[in-house]
mmCIF file of the N, C-alpha and C atoms, coordinates in Angstrom:
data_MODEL
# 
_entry.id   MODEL 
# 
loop_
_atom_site.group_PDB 
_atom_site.id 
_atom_site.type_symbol 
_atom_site.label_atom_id 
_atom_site.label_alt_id 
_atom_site.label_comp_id 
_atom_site.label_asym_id 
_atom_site.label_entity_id 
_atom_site.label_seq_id 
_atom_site.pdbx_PDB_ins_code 
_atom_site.Cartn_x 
_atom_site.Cartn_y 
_atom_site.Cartn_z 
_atom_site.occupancy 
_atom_site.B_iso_or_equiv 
_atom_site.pdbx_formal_charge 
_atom_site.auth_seq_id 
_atom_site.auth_comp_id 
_atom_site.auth_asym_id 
_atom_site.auth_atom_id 
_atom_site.pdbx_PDB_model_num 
ATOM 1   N N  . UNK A 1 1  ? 16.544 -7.006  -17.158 1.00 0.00 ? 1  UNK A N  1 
ATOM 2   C CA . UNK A 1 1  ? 17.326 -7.199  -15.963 1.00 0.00 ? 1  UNK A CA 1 
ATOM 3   C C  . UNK A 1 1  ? 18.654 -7.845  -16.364 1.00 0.00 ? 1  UNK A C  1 
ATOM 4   N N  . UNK A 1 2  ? 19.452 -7.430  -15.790 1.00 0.00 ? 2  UNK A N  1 
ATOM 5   C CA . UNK A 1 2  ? 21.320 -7.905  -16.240 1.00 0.00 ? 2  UNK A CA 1 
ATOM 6   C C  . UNK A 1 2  ? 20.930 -9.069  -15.175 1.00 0.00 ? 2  UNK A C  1 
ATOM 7   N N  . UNK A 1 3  ? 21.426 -10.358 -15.659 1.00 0.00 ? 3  UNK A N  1 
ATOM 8   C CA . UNK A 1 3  ? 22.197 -11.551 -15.628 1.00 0.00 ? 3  UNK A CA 1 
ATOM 9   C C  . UNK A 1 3  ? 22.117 -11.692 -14.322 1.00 0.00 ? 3  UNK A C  1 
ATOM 10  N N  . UNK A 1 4  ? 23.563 -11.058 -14.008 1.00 0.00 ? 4  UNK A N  1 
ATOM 11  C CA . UNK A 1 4  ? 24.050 -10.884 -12.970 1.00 0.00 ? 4  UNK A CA 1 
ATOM 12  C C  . UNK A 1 4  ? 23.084 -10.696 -11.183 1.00 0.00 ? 4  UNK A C  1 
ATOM 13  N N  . UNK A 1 5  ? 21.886 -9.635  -11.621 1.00 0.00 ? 5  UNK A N  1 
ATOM 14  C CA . UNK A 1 5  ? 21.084 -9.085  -10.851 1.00 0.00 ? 5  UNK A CA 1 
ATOM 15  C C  . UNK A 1 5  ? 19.925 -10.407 -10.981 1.00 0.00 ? 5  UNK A C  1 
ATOM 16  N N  . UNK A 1 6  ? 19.547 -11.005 -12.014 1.00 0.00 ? 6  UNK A N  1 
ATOM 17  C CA . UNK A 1 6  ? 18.918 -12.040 -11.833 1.00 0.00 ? 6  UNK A CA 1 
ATOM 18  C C  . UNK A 1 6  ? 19.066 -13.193 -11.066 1.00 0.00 ? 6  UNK A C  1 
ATOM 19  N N  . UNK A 1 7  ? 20.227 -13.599 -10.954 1.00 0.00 ? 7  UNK A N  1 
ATOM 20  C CA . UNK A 1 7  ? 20.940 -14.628 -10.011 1.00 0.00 ? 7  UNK A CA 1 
ATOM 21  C C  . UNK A 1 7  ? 20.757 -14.215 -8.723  1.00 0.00 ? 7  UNK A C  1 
ATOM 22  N N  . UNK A 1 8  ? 21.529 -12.881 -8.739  1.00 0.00 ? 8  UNK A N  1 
ATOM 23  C CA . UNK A 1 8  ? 21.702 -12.406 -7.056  1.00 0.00 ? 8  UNK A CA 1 
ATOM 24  C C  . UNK A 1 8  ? 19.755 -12.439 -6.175  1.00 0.00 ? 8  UNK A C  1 
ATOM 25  N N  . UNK A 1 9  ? 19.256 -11.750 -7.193  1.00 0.00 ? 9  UNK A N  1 
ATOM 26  C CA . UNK A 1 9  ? 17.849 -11.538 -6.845  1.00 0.00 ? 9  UNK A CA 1 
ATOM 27  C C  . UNK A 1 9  ? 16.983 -13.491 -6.393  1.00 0.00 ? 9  UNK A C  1 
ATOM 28  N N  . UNK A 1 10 ? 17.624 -14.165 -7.445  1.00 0.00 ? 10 UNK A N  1 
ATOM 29  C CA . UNK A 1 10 ? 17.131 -15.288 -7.160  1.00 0.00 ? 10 UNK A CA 1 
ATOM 30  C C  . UNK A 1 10 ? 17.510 -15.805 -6.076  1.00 0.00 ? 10 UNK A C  1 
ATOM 31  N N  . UNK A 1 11 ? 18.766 -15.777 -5.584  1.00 0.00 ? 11 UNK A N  1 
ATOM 32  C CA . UNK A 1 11 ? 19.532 -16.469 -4.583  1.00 0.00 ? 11 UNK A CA 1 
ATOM 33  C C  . UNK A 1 11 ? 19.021 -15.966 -3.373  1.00 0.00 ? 11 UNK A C  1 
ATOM 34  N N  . UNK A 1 12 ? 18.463 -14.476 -3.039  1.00 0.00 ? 12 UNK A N  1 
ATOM 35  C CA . UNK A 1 12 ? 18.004 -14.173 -2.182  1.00 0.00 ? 12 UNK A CA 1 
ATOM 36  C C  . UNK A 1 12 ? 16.826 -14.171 -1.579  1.00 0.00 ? 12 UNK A C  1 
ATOM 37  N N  . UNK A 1 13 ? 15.888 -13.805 -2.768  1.00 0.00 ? 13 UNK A N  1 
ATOM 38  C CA . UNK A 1 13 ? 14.242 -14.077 -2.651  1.00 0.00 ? 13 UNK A CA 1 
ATOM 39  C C  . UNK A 1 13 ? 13.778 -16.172 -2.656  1.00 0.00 ? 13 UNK A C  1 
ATOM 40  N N  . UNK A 1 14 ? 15.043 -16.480 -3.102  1.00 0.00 ? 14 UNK A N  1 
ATOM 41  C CA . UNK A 1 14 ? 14.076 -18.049 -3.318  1.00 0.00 ? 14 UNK A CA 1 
ATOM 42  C C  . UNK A 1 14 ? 15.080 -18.395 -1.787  1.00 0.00 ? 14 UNK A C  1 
ATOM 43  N N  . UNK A 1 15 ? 15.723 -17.818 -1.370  1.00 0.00 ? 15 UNK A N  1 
ATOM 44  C CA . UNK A 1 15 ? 16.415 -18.079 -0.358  1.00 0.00 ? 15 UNK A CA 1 
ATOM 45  C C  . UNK A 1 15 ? 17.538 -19.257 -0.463  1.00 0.00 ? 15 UNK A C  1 
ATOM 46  N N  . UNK A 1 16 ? 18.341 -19.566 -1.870  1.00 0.00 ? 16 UNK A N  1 
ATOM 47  C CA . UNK A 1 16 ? 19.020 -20.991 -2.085  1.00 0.00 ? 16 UNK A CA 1 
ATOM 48  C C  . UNK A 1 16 ? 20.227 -20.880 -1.565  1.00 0.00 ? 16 UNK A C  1 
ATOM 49  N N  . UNK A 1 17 ? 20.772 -22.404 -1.374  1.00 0.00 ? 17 UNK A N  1 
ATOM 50  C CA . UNK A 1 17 ? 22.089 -22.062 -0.598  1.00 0.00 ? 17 UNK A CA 1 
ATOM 51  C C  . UNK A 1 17 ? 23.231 -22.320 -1.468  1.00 0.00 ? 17 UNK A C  1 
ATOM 52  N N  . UNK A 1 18 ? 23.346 -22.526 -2.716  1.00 0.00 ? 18 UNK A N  1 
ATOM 53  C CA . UNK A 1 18 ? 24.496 -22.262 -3.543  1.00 0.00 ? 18 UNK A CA 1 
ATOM 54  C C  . UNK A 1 18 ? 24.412 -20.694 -4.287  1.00 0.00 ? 18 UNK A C  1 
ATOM 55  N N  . UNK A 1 19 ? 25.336 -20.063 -3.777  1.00 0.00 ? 19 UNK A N  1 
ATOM 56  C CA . UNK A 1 19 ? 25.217 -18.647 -4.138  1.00 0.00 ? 19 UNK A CA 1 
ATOM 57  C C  . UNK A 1 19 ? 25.480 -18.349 -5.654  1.00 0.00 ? 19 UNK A C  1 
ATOM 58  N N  . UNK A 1 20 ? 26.640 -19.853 -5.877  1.00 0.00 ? 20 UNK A N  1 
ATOM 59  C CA . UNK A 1 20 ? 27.625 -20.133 -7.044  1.00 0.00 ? 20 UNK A CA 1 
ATOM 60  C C  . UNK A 1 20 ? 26.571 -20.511 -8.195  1.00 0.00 ? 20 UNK A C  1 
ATOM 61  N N  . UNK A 1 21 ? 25.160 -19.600 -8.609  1.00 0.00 ? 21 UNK A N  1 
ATOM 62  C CA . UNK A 1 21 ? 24.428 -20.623 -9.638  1.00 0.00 ? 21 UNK A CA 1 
ATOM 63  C C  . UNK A 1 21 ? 24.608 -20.218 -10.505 1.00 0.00 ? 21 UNK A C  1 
ATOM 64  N N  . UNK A 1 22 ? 23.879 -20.903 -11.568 1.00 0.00 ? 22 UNK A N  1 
ATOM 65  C CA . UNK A 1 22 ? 24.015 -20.749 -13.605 1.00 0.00 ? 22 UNK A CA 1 
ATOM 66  C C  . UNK A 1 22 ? 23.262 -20.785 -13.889 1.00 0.00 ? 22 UNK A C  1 
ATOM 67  N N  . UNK A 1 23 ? 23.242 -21.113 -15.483 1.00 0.00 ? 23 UNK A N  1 
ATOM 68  C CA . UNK A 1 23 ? 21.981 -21.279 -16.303 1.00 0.00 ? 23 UNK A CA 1 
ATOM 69  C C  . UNK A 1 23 ? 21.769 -22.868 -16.301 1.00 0.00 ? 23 UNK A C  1 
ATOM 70  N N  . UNK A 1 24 ? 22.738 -23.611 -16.204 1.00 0.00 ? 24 UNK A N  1 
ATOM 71  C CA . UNK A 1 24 ? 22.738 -24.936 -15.813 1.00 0.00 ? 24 UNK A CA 1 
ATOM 72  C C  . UNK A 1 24 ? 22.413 -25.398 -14.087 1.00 0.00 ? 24 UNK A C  1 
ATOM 73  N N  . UNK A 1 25 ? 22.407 -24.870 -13.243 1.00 0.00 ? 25 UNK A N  1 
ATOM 74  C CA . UNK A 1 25 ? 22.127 -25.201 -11.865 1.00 0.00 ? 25 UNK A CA 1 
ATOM 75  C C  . UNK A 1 25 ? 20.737 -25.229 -11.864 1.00 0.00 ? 25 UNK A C  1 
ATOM 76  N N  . UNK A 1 26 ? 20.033 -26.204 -10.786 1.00 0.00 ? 26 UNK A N  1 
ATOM 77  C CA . UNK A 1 26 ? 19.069 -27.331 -10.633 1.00 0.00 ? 26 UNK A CA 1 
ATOM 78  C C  . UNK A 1 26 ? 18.330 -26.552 -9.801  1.00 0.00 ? 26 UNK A C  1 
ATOM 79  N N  . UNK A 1 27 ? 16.987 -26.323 -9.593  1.00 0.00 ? 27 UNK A N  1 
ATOM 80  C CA . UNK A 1 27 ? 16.167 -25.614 -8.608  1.00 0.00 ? 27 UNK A CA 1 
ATOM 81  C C  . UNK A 1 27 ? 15.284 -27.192 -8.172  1.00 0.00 ? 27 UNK A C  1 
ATOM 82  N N  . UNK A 1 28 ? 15.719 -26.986 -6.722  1.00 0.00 ? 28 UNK A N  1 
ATOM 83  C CA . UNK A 1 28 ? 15.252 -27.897 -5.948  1.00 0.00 ? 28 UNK A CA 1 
ATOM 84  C C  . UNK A 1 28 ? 13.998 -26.882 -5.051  1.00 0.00 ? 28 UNK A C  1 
ATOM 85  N N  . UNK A 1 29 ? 12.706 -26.938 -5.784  1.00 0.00 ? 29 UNK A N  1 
ATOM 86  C CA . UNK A 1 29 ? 11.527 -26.952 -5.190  1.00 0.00 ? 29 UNK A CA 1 
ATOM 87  C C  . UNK A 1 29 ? 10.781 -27.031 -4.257  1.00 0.00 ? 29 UNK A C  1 
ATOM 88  N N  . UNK A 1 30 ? 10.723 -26.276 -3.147  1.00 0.00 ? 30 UNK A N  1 
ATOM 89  C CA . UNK A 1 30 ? 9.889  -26.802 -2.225  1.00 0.00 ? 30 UNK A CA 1 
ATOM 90  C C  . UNK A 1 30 ? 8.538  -25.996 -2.282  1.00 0.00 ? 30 UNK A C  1 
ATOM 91  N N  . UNK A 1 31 ? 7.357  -26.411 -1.374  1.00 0.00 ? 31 UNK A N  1 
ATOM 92  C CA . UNK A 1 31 ? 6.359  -25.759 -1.425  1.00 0.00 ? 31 UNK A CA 1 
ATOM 93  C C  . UNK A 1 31 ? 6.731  -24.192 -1.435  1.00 0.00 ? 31 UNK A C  1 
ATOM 94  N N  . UNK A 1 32 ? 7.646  -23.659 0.403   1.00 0.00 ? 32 UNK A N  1 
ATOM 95  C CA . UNK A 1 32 ? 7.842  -22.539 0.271   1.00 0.00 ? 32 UNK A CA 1 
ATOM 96  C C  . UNK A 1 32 ? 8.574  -21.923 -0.888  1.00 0.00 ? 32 UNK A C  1 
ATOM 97  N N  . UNK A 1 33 ? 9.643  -22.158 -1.448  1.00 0.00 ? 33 UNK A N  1 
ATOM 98  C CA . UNK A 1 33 ? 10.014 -22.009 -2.492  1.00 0.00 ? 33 UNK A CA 1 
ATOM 99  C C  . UNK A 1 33 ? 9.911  -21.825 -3.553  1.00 0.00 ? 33 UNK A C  1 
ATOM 100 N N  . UNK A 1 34 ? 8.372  -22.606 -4.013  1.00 0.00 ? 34 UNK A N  1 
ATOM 101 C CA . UNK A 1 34 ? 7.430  -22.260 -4.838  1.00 0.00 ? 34 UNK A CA 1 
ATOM 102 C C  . UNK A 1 34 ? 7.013  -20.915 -4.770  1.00 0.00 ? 34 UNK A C  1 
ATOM 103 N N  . UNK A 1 35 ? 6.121  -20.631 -3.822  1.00 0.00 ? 35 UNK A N  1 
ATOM 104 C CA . UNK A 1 35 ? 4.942  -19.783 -3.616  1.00 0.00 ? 35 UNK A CA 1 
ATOM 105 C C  . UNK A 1 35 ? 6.235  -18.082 -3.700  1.00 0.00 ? 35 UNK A C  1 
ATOM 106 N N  . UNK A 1 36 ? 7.885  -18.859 -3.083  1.00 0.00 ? 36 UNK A N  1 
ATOM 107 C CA . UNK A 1 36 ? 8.711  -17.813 -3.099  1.00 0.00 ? 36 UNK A CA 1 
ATOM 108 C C  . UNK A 1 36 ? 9.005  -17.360 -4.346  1.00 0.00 ? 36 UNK A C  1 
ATOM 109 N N  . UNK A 1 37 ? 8.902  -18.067 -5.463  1.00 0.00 ? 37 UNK A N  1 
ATOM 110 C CA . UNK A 1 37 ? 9.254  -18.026 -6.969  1.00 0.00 ? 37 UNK A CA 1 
ATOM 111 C C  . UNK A 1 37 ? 8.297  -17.593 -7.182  1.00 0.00 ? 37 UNK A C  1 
ATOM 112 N N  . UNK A 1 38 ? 6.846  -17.636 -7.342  1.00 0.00 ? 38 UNK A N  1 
ATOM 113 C CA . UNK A 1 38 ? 5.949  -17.210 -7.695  1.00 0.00 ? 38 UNK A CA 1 
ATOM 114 C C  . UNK A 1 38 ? 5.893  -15.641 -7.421  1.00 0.00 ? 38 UNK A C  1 
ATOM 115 N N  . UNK A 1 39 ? 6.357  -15.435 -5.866  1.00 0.00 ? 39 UNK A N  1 
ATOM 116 C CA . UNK A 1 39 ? 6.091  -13.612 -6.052  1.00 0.00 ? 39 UNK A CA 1 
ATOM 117 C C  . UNK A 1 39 ? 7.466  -13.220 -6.556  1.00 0.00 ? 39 UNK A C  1 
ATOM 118 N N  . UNK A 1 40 ? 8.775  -14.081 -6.629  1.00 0.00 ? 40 UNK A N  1 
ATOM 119 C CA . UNK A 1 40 ? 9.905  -13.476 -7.394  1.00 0.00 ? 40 UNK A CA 1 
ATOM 120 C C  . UNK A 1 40 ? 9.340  -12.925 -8.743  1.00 0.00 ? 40 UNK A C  1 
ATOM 121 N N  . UNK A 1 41 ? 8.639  -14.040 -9.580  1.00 0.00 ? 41 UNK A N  1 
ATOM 122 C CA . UNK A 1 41 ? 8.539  -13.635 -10.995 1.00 0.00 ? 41 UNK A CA 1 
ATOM 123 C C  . UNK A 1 41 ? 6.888  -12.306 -11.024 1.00 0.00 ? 41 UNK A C  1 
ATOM 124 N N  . UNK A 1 42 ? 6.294  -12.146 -10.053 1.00 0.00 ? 42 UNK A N  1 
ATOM 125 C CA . UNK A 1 42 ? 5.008  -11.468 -10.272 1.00 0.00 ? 42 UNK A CA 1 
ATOM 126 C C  . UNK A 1 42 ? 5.649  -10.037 -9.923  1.00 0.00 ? 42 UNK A C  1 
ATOM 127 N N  . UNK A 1 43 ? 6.856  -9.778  -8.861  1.00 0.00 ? 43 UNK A N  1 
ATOM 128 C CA . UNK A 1 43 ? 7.751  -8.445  -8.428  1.00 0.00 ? 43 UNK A CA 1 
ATOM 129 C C  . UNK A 1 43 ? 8.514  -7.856  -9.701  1.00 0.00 ? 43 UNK A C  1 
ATOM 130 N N  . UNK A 1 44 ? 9.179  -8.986  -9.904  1.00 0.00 ? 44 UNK A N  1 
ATOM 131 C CA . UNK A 1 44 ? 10.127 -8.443  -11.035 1.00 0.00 ? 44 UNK A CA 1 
ATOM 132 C C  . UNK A 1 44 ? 10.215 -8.738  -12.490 1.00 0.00 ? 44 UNK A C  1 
ATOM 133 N N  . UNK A 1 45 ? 8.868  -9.476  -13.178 1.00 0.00 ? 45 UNK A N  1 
ATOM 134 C CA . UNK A 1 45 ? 8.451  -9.345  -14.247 1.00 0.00 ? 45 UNK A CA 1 
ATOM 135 C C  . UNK A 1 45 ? 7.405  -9.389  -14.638 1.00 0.00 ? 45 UNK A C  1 
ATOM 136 N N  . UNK A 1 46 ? 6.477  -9.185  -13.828 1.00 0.00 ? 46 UNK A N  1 
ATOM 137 C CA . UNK A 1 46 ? 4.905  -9.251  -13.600 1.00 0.00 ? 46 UNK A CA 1 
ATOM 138 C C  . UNK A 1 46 ? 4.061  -10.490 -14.479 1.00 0.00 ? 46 UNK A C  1 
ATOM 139 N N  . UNK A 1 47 ? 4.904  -11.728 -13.922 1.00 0.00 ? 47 UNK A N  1 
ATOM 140 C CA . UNK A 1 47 ? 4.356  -13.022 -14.698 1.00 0.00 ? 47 UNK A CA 1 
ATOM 141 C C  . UNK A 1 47 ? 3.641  -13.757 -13.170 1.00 0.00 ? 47 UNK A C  1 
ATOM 142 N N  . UNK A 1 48 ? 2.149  -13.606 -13.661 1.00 0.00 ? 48 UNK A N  1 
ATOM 143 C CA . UNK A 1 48 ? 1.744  -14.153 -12.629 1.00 0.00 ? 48 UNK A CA 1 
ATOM 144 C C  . UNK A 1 48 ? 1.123  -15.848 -13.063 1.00 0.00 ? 48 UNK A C  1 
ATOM 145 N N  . UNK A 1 49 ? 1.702  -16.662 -12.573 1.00 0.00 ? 49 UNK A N  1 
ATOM 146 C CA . UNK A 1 49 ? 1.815  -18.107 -12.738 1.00 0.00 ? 49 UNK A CA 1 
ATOM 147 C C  . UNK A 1 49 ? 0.893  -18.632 -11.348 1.00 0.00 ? 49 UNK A C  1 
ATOM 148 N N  . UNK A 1 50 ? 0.739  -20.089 -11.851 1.00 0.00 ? 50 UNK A N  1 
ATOM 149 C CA . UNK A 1 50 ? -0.232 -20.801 -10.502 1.00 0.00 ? 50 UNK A CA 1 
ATOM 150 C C  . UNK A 1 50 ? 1.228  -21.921 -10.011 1.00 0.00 ? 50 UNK A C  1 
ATOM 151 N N  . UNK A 1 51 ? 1.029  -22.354 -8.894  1.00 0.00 ? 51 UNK A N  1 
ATOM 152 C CA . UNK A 1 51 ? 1.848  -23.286 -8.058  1.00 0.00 ? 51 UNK A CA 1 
ATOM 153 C C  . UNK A 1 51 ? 1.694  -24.695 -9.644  1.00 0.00 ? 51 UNK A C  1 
ATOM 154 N N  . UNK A 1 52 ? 0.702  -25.267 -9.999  1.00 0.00 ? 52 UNK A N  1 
ATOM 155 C CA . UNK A 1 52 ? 0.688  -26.494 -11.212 1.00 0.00 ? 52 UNK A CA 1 
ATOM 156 C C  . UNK A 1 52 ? 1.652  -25.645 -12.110 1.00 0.00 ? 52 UNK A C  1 
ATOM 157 N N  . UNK A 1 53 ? 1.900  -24.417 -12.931 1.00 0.00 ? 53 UNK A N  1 
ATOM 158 C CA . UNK A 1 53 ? 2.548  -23.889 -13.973 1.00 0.00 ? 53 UNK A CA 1 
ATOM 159 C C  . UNK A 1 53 ? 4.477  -24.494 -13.560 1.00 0.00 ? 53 UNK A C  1 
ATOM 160 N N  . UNK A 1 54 ? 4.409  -24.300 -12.189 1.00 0.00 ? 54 UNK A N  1 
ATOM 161 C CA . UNK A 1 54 ? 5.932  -24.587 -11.714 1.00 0.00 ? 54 UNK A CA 1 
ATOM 162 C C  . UNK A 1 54 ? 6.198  -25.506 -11.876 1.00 0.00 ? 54 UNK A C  1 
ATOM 163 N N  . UNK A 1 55 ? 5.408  -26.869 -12.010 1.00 0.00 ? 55 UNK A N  1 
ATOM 164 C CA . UNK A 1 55 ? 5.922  -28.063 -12.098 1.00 0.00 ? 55 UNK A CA 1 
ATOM 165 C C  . UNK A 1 55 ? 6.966  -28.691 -12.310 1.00 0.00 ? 55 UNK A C  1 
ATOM 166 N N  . UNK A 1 56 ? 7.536  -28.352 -13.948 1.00 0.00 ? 56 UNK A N  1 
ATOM 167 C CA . UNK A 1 56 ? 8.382  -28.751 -14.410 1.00 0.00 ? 56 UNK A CA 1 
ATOM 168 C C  . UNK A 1 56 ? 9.821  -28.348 -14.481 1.00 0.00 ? 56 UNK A C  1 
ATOM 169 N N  . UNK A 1 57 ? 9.464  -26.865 -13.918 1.00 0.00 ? 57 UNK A N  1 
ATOM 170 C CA . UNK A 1 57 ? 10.588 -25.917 -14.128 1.00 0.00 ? 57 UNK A CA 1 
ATOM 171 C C  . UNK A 1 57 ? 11.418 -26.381 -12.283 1.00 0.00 ? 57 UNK A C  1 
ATOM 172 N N  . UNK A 1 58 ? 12.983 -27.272 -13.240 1.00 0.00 ? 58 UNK A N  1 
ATOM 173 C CA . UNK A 1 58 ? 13.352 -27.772 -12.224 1.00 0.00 ? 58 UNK A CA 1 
ATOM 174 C C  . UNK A 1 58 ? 15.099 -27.275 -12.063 1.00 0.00 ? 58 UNK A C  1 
ATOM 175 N N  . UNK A 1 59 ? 15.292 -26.520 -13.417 1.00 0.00 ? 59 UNK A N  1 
ATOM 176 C CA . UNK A 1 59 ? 16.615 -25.582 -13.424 1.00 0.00 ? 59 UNK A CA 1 
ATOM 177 C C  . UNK A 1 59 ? 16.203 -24.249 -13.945 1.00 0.00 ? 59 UNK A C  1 
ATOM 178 N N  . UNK A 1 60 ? 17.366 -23.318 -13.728 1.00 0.00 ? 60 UNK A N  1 
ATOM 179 C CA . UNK A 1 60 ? 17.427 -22.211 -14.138 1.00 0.00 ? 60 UNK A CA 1 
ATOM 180 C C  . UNK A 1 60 ? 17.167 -22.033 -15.140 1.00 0.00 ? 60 UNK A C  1 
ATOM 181 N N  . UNK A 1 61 ? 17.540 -22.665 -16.037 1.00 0.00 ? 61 UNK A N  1 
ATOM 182 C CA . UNK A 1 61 ? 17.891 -22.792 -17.938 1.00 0.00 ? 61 UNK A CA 1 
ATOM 183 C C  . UNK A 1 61 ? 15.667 -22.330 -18.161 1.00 0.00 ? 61 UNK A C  1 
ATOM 184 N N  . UNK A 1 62 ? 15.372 -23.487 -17.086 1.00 0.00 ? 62 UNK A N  1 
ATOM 185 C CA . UNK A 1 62 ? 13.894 -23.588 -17.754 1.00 0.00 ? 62 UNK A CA 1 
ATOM 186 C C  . UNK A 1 62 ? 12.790 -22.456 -16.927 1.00 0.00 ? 62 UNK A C  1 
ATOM 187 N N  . UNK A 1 63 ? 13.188 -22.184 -16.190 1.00 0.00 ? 63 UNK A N  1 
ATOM 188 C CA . UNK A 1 63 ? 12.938 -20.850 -15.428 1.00 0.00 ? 63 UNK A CA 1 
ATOM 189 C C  . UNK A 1 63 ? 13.022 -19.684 -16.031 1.00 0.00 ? 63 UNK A C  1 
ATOM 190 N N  . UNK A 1 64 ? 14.449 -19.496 -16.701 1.00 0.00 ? 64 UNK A N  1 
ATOM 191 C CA . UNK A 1 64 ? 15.016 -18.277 -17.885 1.00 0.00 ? 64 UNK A CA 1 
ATOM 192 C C  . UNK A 1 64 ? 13.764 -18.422 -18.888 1.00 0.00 ? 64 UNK A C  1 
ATOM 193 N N  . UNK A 1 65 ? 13.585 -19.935 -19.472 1.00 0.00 ? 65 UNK A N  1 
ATOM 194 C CA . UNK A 1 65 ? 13.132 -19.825 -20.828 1.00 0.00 ? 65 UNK A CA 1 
ATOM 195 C C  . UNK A 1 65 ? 11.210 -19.580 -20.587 1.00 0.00 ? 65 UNK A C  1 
ATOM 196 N N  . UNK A 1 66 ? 10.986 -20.326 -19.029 1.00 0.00 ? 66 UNK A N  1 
ATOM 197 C CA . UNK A 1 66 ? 9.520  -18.960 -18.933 1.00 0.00 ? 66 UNK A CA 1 
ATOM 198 C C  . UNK A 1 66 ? 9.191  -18.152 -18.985 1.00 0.00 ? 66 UNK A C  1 
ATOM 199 N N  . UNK A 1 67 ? 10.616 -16.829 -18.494 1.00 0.00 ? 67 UNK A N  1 
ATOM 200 C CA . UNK A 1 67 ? 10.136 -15.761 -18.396 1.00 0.00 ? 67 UNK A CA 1 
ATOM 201 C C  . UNK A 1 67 ? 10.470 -15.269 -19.714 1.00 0.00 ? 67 UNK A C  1 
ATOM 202 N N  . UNK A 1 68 ? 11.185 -15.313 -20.226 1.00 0.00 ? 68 UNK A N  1 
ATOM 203 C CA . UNK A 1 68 ? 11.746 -15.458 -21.546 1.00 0.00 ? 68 UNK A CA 1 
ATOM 204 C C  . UNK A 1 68 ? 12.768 -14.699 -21.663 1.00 0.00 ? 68 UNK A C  1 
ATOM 205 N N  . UNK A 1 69 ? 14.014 -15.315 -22.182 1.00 0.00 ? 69 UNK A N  1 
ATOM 206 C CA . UNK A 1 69 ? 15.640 -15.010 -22.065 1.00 0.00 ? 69 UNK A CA 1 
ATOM 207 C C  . UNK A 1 69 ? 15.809 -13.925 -22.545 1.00 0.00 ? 69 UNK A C  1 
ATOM 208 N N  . UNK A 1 70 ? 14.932 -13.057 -23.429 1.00 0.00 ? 70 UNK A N  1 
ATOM 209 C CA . UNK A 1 70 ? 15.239 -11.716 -23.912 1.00 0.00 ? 70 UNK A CA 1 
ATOM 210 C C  . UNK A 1 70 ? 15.085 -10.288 -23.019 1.00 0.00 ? 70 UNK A C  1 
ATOM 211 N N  . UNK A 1 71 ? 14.212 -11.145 -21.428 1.00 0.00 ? 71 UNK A N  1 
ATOM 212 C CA . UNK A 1 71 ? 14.595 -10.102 -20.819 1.00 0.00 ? 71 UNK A CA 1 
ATOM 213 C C  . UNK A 1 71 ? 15.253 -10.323 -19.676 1.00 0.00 ? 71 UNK A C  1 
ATOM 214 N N  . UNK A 1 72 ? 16.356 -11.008 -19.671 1.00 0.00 ? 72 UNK A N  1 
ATOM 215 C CA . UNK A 1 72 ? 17.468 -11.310 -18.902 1.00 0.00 ? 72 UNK A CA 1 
ATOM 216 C C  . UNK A 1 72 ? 18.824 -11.064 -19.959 1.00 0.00 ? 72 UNK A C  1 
ATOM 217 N N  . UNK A 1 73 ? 19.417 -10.039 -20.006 1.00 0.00 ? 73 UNK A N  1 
ATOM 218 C CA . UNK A 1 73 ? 20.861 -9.552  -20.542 1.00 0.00 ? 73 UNK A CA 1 
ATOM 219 C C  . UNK A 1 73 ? 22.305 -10.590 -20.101 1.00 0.00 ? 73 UNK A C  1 
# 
């Protein structure tokens, strides 16, 4: 998936309100948000994770490096 389409896809499915994000911008967590990340990554890279796996992942940077950066262009 290009970069680009990763962001947009995130911004829409996790529903966030800085459109402006990075690899450095902060994912502020909520329950729904969770469970919304969870079917983001099971749709579009078929990583199926539990709500405890999310814990830590509290920016993009560490989000990228779950799914793993080689398949984000």
């Amino acid at each position: 998936m290009k970069i680009n389409d990763f962001f947009n896809k995130l911004v829409n499915d996790l529903e966030l309100e800085d459109v402006d994000i990075n690899e450095a911008s902060s994912l502020h967590l909520t329950s729904l948000k969770t469970l919304a990340l969870m079917s983001f990554l099971d749709e579009h890279f078929s990583i199926r994770v539990k709500a405890i796996d999310l814990k830590g992942i509290d920016s993009i940077n560490k989000l990228m490096d779950l799914i793993g950066k080689d398949k984000i262009e």
